[in-house]
C-alpha positions as a printed Julia matrix, in Angstrom:
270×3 Matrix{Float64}:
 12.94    2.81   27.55
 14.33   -0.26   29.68
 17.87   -0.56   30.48
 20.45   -0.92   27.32
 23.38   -2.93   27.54
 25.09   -2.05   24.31
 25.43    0.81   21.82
 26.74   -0.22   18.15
 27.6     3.33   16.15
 28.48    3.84   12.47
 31.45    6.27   11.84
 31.39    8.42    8.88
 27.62   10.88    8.46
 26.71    9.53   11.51
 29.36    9.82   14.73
 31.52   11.9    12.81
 30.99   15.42   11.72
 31.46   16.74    7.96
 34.33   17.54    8.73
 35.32   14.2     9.98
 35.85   15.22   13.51
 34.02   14.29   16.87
 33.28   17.11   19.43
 34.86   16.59   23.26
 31.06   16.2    23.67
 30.3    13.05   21.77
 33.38   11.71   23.44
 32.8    12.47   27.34
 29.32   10.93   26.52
 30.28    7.94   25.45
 33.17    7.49   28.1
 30.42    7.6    30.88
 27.91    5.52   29.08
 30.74    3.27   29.59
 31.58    3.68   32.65
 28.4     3.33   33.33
 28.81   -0.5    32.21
 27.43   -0.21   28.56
 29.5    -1.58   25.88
 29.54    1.15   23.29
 30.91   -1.31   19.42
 31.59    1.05   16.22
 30.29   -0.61   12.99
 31.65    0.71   10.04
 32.37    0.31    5.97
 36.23    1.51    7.19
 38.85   -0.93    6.99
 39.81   -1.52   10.29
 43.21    0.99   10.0
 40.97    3.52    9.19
 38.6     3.42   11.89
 40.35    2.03   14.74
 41.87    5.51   15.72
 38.52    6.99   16.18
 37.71    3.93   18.71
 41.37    4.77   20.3
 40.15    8.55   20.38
 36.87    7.74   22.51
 38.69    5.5    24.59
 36.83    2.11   23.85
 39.5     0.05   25.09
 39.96   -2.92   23.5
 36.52   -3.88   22.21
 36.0    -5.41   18.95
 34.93   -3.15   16.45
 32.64   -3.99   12.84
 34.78   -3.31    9.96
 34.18   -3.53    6.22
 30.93   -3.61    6.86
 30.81   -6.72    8.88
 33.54   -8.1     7.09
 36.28   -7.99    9.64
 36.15   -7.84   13.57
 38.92   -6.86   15.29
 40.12   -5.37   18.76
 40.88   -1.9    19.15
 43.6    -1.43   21.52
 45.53   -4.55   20.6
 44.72   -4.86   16.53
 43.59   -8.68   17.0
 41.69  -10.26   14.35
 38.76  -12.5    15.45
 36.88  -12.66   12.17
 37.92  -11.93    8.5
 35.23  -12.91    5.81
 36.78  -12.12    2.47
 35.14  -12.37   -0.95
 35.22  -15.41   -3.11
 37.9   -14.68   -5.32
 36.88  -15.83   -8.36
 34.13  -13.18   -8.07
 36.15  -10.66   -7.31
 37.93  -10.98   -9.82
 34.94  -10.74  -12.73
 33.99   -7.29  -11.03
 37.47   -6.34  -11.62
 37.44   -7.41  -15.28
 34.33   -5.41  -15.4
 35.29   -2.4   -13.66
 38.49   -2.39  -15.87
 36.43   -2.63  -19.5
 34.39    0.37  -18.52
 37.4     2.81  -16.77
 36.2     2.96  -13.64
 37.88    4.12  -11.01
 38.12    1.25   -8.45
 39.78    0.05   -4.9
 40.83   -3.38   -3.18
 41.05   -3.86    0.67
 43.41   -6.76    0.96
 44.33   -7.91    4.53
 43.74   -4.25    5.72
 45.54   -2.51    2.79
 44.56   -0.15    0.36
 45.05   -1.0    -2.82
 44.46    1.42   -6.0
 46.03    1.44   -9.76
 46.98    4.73   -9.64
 47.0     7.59   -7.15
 44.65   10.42   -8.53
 42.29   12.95   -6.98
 40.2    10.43   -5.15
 42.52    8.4    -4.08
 43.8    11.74   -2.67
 40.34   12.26   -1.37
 40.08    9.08    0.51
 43.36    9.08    1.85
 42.92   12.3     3.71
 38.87   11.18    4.92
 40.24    7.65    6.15
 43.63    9.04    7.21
 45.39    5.57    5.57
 47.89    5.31    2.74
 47.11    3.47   -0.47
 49.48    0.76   -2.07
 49.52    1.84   -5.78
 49.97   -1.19   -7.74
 49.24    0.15  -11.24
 48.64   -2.91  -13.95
 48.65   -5.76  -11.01
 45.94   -4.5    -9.71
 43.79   -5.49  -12.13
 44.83   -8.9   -11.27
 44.16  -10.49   -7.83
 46.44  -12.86   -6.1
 44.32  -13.2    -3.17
 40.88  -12.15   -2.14
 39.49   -8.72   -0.96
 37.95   -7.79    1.81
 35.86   -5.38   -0.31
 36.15   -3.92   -3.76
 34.99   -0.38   -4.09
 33.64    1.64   -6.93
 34.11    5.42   -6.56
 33.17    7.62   -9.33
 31.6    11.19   -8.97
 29.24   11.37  -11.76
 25.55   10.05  -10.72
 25.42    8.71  -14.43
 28.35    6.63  -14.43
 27.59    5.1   -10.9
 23.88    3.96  -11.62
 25.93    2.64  -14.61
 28.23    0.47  -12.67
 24.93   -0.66  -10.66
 22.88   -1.78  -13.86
 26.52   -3.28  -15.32
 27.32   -5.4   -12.1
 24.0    -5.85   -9.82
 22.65   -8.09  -11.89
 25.48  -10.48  -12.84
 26.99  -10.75   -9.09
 24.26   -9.98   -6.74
 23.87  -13.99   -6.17
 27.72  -14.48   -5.57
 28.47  -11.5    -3.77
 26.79   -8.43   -1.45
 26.6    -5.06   -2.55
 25.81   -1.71   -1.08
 25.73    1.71   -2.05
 27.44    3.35    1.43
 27.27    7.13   -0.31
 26.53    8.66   -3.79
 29.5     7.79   -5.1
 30.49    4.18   -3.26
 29.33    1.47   -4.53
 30.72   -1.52   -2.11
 31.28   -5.17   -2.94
 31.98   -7.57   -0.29
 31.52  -11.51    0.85
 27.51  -12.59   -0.13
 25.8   -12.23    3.46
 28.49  -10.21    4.98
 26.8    -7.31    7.45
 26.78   -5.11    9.97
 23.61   -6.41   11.64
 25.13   -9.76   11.1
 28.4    -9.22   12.94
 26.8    -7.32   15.31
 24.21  -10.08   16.32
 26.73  -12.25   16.61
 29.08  -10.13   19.06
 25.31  -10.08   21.19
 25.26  -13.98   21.1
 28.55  -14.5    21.98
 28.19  -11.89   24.8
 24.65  -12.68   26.52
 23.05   -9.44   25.19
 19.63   -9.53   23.96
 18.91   -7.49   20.97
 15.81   -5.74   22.83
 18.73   -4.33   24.95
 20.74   -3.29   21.79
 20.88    0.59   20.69
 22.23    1.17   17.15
 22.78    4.28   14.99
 23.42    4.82   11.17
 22.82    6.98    8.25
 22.5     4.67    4.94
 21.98    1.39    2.87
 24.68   -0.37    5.28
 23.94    0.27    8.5
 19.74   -0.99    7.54
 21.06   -4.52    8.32
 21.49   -3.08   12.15
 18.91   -0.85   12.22
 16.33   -3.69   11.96
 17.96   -5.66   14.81
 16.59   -3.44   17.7
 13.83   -1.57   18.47
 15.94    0.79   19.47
 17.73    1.77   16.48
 18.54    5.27   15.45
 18.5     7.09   12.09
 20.42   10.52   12.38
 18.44   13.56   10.62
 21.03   13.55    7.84
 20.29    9.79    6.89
 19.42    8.93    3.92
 15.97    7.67    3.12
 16.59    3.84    3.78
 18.13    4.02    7.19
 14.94    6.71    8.25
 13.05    4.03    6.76
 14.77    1.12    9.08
 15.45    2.76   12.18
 12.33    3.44   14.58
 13.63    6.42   16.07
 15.16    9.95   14.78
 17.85   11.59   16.38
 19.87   15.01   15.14
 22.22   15.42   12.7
 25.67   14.45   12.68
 26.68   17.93   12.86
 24.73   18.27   15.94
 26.01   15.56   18.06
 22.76   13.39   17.29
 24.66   10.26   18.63
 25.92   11.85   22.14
 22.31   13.4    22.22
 20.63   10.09   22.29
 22.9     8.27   24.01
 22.6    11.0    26.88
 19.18   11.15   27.27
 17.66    7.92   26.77
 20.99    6.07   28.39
 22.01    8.28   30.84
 18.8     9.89   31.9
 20.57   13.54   31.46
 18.41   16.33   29.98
């Protein structure tokens, strides 16, 4: 493997545990790929609050990090904003409307708050994973006054989430892009909005090739960075279209499959 100059990591399934936790291990192996003068990015579906204390925990420093899945870049340590790429709001709004016929449960990420029309269970839920506090709006949330950085559909039961898929795919697809980040997240964000995007970019800007580029992820929206690199990396716990994207396999995220990789082919430790 020749010599790689940056490492871009998803959070949630794939650096973090079940749990949502990171072992001392992951972390000292990361700190001395860095020392070792690799630039280790995390690109992740979290808004920015949510997964800049991770970065903070590792000790990235103040590297721009991937939020909202290539949405929103900002700087660790110091919060700065370089990019924001919100939806059109027009848009956003019609997948409101629609969400709102059909009683879905649904979220808004405006400038880096949580927005919700009611706190219930999962809002609960997804307070505790992301660690962030949601703004409960109740009827004005149904109506937007400026655009999100995503819109979020979280529902439990299989049936009524390949139901929101057939309901909105087809009408929005062409104005907005969509993901489904777990079984029960369907994602909405700005049409051409990505990890591997904003990732690419950062490697322009920066002088890295993407030959030199190691990246690691575990579903439908990290595939956009797992097709950059030939050195990409689907954890064991991935869901079939990241295995399918990545070239490589590492171990779970329960097993410190990130650290594992990074140490051996980075680091040369056994």
């Amino acid at each position: 493997m020749g010599p790689i100059d940056l490492i871009a990591i998803d959070l949630d399934d794939t650096l973090l545990r079940d749990d949502i936790s990171i072992s001392e291990y992951t972390k000292a192996v990361l700190r001395r790929a860095q020392a070792a003068g690799v630039r280790v990015v995390i690109a992740t579906g979290r808004m920015f609050q949510a997964a800049r204390p991770w970065g903070l925990a590792i000790g990235l420093g103040d590297v721009p990090m991937i939020v909202y899945t290539g949405s929103m870049v900002a700087r660790c340590a110091s919060g700065e904003v370089l990019s924001t790429e919100p939806m059109d709001l027009g848009t956003a709004q019609a997948i409101l409307d629609v969400g709102r016929a059909r009683g879905w449960y649904m979220q808004t990420y405006i400038d880096d708050v949580l927005c919700v029309p009611e706190r219930n269970e999962r809002t609960r839920a997804y307070e505790k994973a992301c660690g962030v506090t949601a703004r409960v709006l109740g009827e004005d949330f149904w109506t937007l006054t400026a655009p999100p950085l995503k819109i979020l559909i979280y529902e439990d039961d299989p049936q009524v989430m390949a139901e929101a898929e057939r309901a909105t795919i087809p009408l929005f697809e062409e104005k907005a892009g969509h993901v489904r980040s777990s079984s029960h997240f369907l994602e909405w964000n700005r049409k051409g909005a990505s990890k591997g995007r904003a990732l690419a970019k950062l490697c322009a800007e920066w002088g890295v090739p993407l030959s030199r580029v190691m990246t690691f992820g575990n579903s439908e929206n990290d595939v956009s960075m797992l097709s950059l690199t030939p050195w990409s990396f689907a954890v064991a716990n991935a869901a079939p279209e990241a295995k399918a994207a990545a070239r490589h396999e590492t171990a779970s995220n329960n097993e410190d499959g990130v650290a594992k990789a990074v140490a051996e082919y980075v680091l040369g430790e056994k």
